[in-house]
Every structure is written in C-alpha cells, then in structure tokens.
N, CA, C and O atoms as a DFTB+ gen file, in Angstrom:
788 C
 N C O
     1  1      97.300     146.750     117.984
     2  2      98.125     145.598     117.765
     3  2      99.519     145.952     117.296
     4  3     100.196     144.979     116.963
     5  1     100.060     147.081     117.206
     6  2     101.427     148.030     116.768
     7  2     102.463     147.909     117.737
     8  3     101.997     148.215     118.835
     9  1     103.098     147.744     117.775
    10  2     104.129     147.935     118.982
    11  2     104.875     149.074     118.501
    12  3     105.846     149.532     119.104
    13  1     104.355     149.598     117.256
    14  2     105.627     150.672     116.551
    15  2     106.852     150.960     116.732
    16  3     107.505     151.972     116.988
    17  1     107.139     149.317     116.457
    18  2     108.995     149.597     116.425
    19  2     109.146     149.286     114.759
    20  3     108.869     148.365     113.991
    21  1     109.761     150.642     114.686
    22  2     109.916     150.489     112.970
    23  2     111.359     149.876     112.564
    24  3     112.270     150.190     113.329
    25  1     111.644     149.173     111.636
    26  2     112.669     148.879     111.679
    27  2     113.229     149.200     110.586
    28  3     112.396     149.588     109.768
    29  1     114.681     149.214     110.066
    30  2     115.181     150.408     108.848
    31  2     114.617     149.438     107.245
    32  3     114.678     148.230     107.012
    33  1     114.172     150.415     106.520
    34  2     114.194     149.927     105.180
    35  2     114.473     148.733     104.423
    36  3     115.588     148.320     104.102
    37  1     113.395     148.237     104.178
    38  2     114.037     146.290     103.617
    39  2     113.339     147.041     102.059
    40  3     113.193     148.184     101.628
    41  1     113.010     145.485     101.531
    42  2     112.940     145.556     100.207
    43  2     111.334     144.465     100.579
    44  3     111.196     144.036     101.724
    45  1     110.612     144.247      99.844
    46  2     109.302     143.432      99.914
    47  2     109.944     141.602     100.121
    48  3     109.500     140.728     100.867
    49  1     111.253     141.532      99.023
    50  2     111.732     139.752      99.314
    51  2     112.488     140.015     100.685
    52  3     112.716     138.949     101.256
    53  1     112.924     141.080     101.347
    54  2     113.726     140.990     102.676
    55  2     112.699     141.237     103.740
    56  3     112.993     141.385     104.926
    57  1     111.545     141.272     103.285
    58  2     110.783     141.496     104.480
    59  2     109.858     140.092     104.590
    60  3     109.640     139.719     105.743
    61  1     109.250     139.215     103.415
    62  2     108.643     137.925     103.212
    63  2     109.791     137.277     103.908
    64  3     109.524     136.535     104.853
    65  1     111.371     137.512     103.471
    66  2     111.928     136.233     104.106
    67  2     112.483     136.196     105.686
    68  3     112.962     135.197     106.223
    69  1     112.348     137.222     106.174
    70  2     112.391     137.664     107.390
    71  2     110.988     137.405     108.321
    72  3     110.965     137.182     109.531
    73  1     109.917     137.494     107.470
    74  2     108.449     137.258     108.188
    75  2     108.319     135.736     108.225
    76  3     107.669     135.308     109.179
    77  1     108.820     134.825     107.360
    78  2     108.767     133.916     107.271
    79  2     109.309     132.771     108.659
    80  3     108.762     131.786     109.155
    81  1     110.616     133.465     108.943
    82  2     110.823     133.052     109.683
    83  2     111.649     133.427     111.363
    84  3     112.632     133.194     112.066
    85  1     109.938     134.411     111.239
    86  2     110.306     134.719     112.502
    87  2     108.567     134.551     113.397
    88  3     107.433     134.317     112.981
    89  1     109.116     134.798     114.672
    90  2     108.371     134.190     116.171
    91  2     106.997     135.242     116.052
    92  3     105.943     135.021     116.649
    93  1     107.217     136.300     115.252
    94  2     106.204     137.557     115.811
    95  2     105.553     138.161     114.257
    96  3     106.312     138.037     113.296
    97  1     104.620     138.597     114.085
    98  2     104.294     139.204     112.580
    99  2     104.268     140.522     112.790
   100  3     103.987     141.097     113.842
   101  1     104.648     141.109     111.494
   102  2     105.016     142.528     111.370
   103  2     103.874     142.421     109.713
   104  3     103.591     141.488     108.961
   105  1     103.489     143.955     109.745
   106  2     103.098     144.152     108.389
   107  2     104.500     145.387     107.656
   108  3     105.264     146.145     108.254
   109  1     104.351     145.143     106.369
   110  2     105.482     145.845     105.751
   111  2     104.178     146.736     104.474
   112  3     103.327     146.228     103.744
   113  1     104.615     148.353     104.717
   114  2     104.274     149.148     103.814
   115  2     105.373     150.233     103.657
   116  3     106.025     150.828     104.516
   117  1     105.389     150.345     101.717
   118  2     106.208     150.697     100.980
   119  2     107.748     151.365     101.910
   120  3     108.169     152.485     102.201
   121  1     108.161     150.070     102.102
   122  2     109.501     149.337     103.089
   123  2     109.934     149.621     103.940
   124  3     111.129     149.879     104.084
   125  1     108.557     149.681     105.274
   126  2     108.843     150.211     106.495
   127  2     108.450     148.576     106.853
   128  3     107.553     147.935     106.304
   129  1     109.318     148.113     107.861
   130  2     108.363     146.593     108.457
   131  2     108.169     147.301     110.015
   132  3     109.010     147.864     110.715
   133  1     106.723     147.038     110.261
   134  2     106.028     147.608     111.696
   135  2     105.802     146.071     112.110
   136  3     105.351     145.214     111.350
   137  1     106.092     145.920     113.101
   138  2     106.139     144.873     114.340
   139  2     104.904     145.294     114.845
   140  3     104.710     146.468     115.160
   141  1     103.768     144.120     114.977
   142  2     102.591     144.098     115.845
   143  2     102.802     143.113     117.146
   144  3     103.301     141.991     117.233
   145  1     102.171     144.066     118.200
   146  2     102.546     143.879     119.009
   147  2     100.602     142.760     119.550
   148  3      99.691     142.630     118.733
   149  1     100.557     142.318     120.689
   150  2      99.432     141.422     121.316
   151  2      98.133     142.209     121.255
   152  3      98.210     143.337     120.769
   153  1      96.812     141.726     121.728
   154  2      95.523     142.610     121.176
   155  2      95.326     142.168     122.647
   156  3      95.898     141.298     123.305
   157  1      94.196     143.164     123.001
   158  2      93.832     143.424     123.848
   159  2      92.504     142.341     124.490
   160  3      92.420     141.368     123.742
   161  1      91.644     142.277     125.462
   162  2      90.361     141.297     125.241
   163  2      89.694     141.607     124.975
   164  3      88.908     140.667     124.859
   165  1      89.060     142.844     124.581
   166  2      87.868     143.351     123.925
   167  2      88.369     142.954     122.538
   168  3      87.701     142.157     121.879
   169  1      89.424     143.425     122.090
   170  2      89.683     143.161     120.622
   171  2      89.787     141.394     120.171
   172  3      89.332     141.019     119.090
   173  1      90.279     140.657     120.913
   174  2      90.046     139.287     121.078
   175  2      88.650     138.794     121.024
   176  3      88.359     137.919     120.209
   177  1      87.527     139.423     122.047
   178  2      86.155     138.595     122.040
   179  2      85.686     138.907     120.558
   180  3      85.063     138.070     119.904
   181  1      86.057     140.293     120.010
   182  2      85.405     141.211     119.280
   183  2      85.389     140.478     117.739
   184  3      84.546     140.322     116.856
   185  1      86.626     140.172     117.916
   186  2      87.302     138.781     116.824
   187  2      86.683     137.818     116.377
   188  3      86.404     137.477     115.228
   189  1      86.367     137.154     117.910
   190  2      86.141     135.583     117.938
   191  2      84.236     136.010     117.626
   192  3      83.582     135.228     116.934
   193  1      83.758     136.912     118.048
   194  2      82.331     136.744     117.988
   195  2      81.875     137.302     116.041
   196  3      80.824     136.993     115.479
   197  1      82.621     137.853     115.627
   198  2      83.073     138.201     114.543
   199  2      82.831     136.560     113.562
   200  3      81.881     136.314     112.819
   201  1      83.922     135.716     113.850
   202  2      84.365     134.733     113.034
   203  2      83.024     134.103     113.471
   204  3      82.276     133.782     112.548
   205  1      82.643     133.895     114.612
   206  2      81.596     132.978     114.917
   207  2      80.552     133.287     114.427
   208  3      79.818     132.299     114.461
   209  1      80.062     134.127     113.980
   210  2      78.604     134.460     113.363
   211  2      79.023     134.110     111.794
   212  3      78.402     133.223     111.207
   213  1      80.140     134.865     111.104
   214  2      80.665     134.415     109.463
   215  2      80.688     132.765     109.607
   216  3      79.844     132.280     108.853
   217  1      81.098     132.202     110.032
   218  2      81.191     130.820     110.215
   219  2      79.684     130.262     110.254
   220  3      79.294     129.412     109.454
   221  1      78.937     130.771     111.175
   222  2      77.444     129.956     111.106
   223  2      76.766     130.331     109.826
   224  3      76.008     129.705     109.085
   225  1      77.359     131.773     109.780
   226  2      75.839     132.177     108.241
   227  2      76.490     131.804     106.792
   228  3      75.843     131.839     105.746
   229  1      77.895     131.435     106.887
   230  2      78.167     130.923     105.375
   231  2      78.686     129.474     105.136
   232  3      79.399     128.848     104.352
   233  1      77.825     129.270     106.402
   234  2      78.069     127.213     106.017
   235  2      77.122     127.270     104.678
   236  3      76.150     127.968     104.389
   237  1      78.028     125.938     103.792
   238  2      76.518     126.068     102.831
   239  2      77.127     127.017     101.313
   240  3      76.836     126.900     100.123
   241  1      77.906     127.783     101.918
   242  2      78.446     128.632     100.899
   243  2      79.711     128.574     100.771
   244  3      80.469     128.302     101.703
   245  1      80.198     128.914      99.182
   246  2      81.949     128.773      98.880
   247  2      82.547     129.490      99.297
   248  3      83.604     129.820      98.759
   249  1      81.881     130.305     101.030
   250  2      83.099     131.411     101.135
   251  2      83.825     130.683     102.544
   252  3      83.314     129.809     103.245
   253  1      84.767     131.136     102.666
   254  2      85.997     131.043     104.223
   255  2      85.947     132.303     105.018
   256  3      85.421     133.396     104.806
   257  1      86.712     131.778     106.080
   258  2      87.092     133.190     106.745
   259  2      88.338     133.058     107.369
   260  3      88.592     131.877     107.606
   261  1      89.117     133.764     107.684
   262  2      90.322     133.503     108.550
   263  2      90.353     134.697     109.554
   264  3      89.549     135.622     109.433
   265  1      91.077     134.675     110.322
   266  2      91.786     135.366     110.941
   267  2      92.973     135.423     111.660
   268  3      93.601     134.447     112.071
   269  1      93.347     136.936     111.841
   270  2      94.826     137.076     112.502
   271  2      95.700     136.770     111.726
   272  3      96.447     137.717     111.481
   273  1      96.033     135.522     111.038
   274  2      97.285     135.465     110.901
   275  2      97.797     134.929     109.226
   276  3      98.844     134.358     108.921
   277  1      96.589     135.368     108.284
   278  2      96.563     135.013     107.104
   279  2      97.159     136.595     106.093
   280  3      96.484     137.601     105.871
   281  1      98.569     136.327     105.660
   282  2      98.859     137.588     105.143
   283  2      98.083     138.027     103.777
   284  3      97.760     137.044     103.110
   285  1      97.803     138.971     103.350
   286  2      97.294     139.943     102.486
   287  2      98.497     140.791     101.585
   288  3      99.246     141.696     101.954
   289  1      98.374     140.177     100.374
   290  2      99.507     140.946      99.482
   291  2      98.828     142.359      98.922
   292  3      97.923     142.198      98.103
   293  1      99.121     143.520      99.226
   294  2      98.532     144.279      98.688
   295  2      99.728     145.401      97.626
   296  3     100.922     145.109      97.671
   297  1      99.247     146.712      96.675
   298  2      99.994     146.988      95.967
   299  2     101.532     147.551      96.620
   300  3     102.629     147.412      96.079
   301  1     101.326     148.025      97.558
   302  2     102.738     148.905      97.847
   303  2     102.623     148.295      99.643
   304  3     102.979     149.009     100.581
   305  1     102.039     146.807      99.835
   306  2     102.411     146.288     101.241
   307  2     101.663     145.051     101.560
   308  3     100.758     144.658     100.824
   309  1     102.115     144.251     102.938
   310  2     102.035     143.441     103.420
   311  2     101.191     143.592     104.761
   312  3     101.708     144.135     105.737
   313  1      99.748     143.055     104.806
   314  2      98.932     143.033     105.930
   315  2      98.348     142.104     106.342
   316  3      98.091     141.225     105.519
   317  1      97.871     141.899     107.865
   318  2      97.216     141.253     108.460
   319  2      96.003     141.303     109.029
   320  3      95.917     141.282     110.257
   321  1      95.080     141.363     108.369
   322  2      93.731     142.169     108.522
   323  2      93.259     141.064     109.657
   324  3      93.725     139.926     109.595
   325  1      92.372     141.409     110.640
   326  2      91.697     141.068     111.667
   327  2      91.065     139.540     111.317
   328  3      91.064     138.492     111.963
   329  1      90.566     139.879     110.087
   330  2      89.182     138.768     109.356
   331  2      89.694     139.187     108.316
   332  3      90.287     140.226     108.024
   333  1      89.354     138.090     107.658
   334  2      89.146     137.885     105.489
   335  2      88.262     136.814     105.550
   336  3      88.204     135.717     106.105
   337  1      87.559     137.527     104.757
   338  2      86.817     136.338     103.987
   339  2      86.508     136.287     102.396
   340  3      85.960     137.176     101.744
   341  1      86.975     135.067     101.933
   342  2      87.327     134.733     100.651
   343  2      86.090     134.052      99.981
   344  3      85.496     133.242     100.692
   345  1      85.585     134.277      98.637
   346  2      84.186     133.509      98.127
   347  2      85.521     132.778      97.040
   348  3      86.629     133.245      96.775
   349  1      84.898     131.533      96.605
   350  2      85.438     130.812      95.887
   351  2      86.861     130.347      96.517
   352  3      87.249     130.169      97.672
   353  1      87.530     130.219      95.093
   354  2      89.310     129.790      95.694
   355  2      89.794     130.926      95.835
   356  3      89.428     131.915      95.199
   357  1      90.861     130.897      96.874
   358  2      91.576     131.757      97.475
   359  2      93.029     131.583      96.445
   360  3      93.601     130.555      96.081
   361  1      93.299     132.849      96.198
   362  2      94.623     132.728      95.545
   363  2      95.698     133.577      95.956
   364  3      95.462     134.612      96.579
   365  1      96.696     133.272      95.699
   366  2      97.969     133.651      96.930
   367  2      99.276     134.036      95.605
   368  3      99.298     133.461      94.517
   369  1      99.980     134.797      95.908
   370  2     101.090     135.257      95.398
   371  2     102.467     134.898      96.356
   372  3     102.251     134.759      97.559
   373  1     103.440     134.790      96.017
   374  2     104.953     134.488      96.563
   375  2     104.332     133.129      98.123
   376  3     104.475     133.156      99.345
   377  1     103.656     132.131      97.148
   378  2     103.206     131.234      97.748
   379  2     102.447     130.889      98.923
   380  3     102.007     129.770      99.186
   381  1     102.289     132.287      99.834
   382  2     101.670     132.394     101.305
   383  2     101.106     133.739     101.320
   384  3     100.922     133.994     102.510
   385  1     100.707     134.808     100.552
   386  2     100.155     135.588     100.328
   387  2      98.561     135.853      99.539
   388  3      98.396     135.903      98.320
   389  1      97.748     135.964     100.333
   390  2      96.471     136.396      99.982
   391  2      96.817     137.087      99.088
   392  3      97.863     137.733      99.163
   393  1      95.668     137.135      97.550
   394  2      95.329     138.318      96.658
   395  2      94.115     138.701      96.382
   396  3      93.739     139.749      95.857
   397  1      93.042     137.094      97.061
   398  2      91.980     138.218      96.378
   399  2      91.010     137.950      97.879
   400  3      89.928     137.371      97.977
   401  1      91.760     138.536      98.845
   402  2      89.825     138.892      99.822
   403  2      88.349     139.451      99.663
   404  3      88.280     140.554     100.205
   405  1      87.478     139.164      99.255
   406  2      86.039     139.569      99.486
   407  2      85.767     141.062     100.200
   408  3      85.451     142.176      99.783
   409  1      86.054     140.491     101.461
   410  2      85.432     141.437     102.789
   411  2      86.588     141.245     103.970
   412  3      86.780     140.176     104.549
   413  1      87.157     142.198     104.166
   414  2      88.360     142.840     105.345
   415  2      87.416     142.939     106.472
   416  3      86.225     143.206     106.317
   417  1      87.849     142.769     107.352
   418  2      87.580     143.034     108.872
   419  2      88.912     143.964     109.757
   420  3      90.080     143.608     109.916
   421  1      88.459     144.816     110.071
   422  2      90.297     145.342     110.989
   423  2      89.188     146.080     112.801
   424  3      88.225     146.846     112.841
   425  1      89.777     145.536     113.698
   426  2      89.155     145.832     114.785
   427  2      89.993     147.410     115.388
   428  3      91.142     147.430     115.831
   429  1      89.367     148.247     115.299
   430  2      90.081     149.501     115.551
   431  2      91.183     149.784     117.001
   432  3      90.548     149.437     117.997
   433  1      92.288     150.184     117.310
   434  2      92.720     150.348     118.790
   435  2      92.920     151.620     118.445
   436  3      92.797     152.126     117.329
   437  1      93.403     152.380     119.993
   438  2      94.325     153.821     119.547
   439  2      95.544     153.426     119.332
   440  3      96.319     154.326     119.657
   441  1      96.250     152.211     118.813
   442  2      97.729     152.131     117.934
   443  2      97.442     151.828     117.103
   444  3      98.335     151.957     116.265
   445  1      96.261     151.273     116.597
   446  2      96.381     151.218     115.288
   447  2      95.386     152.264     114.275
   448  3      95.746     152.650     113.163
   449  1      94.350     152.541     114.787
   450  2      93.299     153.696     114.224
   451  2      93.909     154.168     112.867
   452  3      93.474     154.035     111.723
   453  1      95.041     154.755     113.332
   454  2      95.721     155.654     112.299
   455  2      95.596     154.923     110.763
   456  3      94.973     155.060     109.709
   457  1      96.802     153.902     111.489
   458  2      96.913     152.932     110.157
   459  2      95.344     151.764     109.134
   460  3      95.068     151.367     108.002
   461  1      94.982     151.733     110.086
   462  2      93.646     150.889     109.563
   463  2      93.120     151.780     109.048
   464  3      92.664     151.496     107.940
   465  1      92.926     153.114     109.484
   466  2      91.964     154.256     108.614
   467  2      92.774     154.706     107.384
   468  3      92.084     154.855     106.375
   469  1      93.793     154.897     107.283
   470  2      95.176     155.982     106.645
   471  2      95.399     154.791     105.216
   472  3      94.825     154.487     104.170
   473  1      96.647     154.405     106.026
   474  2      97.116     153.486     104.079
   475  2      96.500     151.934     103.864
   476  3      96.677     151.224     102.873
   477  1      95.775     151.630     104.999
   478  2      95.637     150.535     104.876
   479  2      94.350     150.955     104.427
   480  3      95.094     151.814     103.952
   481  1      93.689     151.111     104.237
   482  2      91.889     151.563     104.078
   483  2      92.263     151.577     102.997
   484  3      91.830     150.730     102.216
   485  1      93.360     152.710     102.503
   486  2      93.082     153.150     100.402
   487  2      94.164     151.879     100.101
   488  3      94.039     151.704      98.889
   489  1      95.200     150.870     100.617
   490  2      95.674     149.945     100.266
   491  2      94.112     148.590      99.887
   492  3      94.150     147.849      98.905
   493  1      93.316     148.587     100.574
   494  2      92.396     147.614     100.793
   495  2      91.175     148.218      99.716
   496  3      90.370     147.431      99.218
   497  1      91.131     149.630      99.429
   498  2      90.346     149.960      98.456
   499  2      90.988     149.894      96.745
   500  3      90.252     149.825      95.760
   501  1      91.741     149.915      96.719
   502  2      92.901     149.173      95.068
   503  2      92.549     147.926      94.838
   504  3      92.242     147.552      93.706
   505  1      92.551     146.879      96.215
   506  2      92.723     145.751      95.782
   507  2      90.514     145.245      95.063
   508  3      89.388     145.313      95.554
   509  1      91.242     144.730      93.510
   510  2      89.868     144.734      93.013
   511  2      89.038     143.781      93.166
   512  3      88.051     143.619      92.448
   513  1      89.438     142.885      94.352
   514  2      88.178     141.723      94.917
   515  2      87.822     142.119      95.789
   516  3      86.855     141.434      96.123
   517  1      88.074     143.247      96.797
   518  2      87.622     143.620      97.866
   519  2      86.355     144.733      97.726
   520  3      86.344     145.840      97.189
   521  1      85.290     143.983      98.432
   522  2      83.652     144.358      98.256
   523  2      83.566     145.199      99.166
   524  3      83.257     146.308      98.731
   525  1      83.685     145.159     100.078
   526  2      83.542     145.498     101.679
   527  2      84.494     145.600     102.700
   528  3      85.167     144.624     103.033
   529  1      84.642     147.036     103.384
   530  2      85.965     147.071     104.196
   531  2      85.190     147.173     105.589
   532  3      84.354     148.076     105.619
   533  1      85.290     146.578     106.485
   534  2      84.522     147.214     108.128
   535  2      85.886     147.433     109.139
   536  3      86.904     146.750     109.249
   537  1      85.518     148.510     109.729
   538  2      86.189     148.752     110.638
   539  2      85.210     148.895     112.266
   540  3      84.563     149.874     112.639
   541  1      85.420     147.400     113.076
   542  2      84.971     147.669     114.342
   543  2      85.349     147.895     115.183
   544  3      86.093     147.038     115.660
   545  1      85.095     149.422     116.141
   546  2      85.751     150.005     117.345
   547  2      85.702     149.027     118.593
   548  3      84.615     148.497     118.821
   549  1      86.718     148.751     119.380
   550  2      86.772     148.204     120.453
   551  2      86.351     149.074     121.880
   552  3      86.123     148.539     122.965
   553  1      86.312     150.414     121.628
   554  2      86.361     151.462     122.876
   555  2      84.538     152.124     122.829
   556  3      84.184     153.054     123.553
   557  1      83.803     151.574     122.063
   558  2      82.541     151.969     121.873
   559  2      81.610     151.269     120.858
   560  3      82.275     150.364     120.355
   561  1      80.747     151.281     120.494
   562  2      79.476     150.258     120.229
   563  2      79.577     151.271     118.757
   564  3      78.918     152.310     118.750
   565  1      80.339     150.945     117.663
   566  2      80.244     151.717     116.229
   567  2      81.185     150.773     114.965
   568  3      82.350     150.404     115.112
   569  1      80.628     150.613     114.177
   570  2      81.131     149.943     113.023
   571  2      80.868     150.694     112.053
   572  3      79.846     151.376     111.973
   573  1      81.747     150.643     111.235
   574  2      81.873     151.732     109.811
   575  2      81.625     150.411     108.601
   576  3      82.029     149.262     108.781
   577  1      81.142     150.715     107.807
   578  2      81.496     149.488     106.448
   579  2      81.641     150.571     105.217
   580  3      81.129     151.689     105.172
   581  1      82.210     150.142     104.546
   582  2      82.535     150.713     103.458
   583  2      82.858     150.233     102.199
   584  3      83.953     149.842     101.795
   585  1      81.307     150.334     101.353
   586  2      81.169     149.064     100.462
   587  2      81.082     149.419      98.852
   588  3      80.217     150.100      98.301
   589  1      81.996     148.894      98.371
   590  2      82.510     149.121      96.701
   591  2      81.026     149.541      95.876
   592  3      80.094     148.737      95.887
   593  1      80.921     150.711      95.252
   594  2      79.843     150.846      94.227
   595  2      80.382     150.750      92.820
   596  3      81.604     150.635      92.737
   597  1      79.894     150.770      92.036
   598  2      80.129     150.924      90.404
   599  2      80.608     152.456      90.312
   600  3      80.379     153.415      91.050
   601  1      81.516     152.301      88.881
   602  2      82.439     153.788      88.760
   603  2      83.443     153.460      89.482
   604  3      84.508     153.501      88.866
   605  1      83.510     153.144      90.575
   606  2      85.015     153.065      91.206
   607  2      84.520     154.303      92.689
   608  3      85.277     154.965      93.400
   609  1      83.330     154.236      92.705
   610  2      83.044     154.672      94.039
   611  2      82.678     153.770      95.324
   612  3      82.083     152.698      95.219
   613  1      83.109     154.333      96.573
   614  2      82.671     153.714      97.684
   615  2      81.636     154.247      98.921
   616  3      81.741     155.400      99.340
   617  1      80.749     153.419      99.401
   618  2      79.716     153.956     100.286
   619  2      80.386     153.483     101.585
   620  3      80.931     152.431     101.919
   621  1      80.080     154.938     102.337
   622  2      80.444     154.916     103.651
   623  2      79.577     154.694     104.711
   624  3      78.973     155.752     104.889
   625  1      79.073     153.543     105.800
   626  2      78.315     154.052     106.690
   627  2      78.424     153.670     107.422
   628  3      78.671     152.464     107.397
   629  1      78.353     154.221     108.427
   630  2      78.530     154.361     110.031
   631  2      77.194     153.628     110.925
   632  3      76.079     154.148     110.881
   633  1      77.461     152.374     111.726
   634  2      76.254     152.322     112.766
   635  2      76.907     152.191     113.859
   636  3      78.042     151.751     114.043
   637  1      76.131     152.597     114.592
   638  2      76.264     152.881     116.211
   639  2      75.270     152.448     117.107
   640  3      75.568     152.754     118.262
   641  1      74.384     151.953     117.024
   642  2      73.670     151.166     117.910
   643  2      73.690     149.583     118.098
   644  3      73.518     148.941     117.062
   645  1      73.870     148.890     119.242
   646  2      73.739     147.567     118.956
   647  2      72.582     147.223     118.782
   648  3      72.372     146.089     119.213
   649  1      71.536     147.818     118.234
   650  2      70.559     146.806     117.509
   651  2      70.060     147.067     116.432
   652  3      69.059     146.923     115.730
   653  1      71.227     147.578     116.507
   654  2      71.327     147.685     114.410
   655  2      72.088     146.529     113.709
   656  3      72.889     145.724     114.184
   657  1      71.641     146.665     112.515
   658  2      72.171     145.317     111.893
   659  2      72.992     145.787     110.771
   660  3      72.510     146.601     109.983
   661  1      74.257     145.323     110.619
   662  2      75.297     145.064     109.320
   663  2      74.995     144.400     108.687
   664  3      74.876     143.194     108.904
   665  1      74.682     145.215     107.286
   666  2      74.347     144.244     106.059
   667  2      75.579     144.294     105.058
   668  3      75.573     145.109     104.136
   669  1      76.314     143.682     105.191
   670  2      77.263     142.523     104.194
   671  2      76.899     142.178     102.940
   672  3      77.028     140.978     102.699
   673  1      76.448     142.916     101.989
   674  2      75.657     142.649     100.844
   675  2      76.309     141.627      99.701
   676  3      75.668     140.943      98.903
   677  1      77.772     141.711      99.840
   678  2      78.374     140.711      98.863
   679  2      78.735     139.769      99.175
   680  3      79.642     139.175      98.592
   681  1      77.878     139.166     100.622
   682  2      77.934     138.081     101.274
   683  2      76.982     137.510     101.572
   684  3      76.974     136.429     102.159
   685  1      75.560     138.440     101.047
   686  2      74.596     138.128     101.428
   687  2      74.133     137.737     102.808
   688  3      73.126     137.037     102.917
   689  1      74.813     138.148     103.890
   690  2      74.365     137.926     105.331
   691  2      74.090     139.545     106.291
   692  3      74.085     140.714     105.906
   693  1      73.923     139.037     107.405
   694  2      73.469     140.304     108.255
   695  2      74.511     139.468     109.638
   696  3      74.844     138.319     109.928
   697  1      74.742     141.003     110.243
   698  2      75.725     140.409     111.091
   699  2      75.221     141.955     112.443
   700  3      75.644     143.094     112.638
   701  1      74.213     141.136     113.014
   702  2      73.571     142.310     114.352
   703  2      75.005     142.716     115.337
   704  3      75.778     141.890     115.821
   705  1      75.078     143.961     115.442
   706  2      75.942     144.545     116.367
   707  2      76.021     143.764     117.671
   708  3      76.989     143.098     118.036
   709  1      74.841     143.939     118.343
   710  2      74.576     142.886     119.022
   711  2      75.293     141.967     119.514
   712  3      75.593     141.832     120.700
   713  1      75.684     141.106     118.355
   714  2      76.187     139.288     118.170
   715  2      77.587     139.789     118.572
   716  3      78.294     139.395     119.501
   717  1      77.893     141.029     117.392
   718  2      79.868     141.982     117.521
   719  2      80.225     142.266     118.919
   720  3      81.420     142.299     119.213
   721  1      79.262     142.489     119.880
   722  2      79.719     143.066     120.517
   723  2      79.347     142.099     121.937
   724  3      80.177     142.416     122.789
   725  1      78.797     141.484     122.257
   726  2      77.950     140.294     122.820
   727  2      79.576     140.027     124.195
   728  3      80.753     139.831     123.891
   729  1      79.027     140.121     125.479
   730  2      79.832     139.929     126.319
   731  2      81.448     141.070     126.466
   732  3      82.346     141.138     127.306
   733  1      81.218     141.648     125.450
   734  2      82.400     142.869     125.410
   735  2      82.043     144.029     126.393
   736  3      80.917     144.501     126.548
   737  1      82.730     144.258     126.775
   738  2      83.048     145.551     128.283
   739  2      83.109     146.560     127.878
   740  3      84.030     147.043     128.537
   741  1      82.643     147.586     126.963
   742  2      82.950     148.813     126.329
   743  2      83.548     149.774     127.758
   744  3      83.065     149.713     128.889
   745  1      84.295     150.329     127.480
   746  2      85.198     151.548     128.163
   747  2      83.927     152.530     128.846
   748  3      83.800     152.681     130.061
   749  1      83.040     153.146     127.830
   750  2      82.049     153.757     128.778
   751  2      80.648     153.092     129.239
   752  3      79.729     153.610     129.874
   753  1      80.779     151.701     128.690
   754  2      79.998     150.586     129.686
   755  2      80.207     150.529     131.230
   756  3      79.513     150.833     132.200
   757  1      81.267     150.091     131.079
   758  2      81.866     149.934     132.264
   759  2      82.250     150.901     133.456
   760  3      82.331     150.420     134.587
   761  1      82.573     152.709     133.171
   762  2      82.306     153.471     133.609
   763  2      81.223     153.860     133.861
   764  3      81.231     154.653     134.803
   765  1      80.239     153.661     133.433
   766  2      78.562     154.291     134.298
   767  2      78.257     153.248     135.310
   768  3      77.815     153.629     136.394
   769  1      78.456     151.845     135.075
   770  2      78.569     150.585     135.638
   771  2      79.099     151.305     137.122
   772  3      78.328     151.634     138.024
   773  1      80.405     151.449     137.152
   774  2      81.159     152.110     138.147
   775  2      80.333     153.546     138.892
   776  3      80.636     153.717     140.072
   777  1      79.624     154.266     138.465
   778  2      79.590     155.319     138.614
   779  2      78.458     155.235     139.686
   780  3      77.536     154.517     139.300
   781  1      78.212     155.962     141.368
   782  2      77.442     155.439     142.248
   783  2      76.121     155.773     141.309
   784  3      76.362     156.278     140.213
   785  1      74.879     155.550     141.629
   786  2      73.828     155.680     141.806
   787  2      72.958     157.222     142.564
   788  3      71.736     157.231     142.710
C-alpha cells in the first residue's frame, strides 16, 4: 500500500494538518510522511473477510472494528493499520487520532513487509493497549500473531495452514484461516492451477 514517495521532513502538527486535508493518506514516522499508495484484490478480499468474521463474532460485545482509514497515534508516528479493533471507548488524541487499539491487523505486501515488520511492529508493541499484533500474508496461506505476555514479553506464532484456527485471546474469538482467506487467489494457488496436468 506504499507508493514510497517520501517527502522532506515535516514536524508531527505539519504532517496532521496536511493529512487532514488532503485527497490521499500518508503515514508519518519520526518526520518522514510516506504516501500510501491503492491495495491490491487479494489484499482487499483479505480485509473485507477479516472485518466480516470480527463483526459477526463481537456483536454482543463492547468491542468495534475499523478499517483502512482510522489513524493510530503512536509514540514517534502516525499509522493506518489494515483493522483495529477497540474494546470499550475508543479514545483519540489531536481530536482524530486513535490511542488505545486492542488488536492491529496489517495485511502484508512486498511494499510494505518491511515497514509492517520493522518500525511499525515495535511502534505497535509500546503502545500499552495493544494485546495482539497479526500480520496476514497476501502472497501465501500464513498469519503471524503476536500476543502481549506479562513482564513486557511477547509470543510469536506463526500458522500456515488454512485449517488452522487464530485464537485472538483478548477478544475471546477464533478467526479460521479458512474464513481469512475464503475466495482469495494465492500466487502459488493459482500457479499449479495453471500448471498442465
């Protein structure tokens, strides 16, 4: 979602009032503003089947979800995580800024990999409401979660099968690969698909 056009050095109020009112969203870390560029349709279904399962399993419950286009104030930047989902009230800084998300969602590309893994991962691990970070690949059938322990440690784990199930523990739901990935074209799906017989 990067178009990586960096643009020169702002300040955090020259980059809110510039995001504010402009046509396209950029995330800003420690005062670079990166311009995101359109998502792809795997990363689109990957999204929508995403929100659609959080949506059915936490009717009933004080949590939300958003996506795409709900900013995230974090310590040293400004992001747009894929999915948030918020338990209770949502509270916001410089009036349109998320502070306290639950559980991050970021759908992996090769423009963004870097960044979703790199500063945004240890930006999203500081912030102290955030339970759960997932990162789901669009180019293959694998989700990472990475979920806050006591001490100030985090558990890492990796699934790779779609009929394995994501357990979301500070959400109390399960979210089957399956459901994530449901009508999506994986890259080496679609090549054996192709490949004669």
């Amino acid at each position: 979602m990067y178009a990586f056009k960096l643009e020169p050095k702002t300040s955090a109020e020259e980059y809110l009032a510039n995001e504010r009112k402009a046509d396209s969203r950029s995330e800003w870390h420690d005062g670079v503003t990166i311009r995101m560029a359109g998502a792809s349709e795997e990363h689109i279904d990957i999204v929508e089947n995403i929100s659609g399962q959080l949506y059915m399993q936490l009717r009933g419950k004080p949590c939300r979800t958003a996506t795409h286009d709900l900013r995230v104030k974090l310590s040293r930047s400004y992001a747009y995580p894929d999915v948030v989902v918020t338990c209770g009230d949502r509270v916001y800084t410089d009036n349109d800024c998320l502070t306290n998300p639950q559980v991050i969602i970021e759908v992996l590309s090769s423009s963004t990999e870097k960044a979703d893994r790199g500063w945004k991962l240890t930006e999203y691990r500081n912030l102290p409401s955030v339970q759960e970070i997932i990162h789901v690949y669009q180019d293959r059938v694998q989700v990472d979660c990475y979920s806050r322990q006591s001490e100030g440690r985090w558990l890492y784990e990796a699934y790779i099968k779609r009929e394995t199930e994501l357990v979301l523990t500070s959400l109390d739901i399960i979210l089957p690969l399956s459901a994530i990935y449901v009508n999506v074209v994986l890259a080496d799906e679609a090549q054996s698909t192709d490949d004669p017989v």
